[in-house]
N, C-alpha and C positions, 0 to 999 in steps of 0.2 A: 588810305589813311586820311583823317579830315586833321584838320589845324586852326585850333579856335584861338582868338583871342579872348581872354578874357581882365578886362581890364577892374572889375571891381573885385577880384579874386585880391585881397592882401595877403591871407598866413595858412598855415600850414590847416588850420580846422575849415577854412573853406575850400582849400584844394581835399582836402577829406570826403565833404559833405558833397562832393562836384562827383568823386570818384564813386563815391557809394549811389548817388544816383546813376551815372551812366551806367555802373554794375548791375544795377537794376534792371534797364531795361538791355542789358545785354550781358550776362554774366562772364561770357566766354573772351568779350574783347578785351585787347592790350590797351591800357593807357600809361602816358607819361605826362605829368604835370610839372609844371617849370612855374614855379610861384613870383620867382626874381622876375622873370619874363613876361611873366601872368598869362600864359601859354598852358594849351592841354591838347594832347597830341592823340586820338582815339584811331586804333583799325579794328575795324569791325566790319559785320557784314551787314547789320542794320544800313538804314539810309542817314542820310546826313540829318536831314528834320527828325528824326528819332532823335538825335544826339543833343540835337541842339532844344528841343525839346525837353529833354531829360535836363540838361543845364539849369534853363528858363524855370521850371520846376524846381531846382534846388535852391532858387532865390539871385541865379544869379545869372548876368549879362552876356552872353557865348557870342563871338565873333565869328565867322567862317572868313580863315585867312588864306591871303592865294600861296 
């Protein structure tokens, strides 16, 4: 499971538009988005740069938290 920060994520249509990109590049994986938190929590079998890739693509800032 990866754990991104995402610190410019404010509301619910960019945790949307975050979700629909990762779903993109990986239809099958689980996410959990935490908006309050500005957290997005992906397991998938992609690599980590997939993910964070697919974020940076959706306009927005992806953190990998430890």
């Amino acid at each position: 499971m990866y754990n991104f920060t995402v610190s410019d994520m404010t509301c619910g249509h960019c945790a949307s538009t975050i979700e629909k990109a990762v779903k993109s590049t990986d239809p099958a994986c689980e996410i959990k988005i935490d908006v309050a938190a500005r957290t997005v929590q992906v397991e998938t079998a992609r690599s980590v740069q997939d993910i964070a890739d697919a974020i940076k693509l959706a306009g927005y800032t992806g953190t990998l938290a430890a």
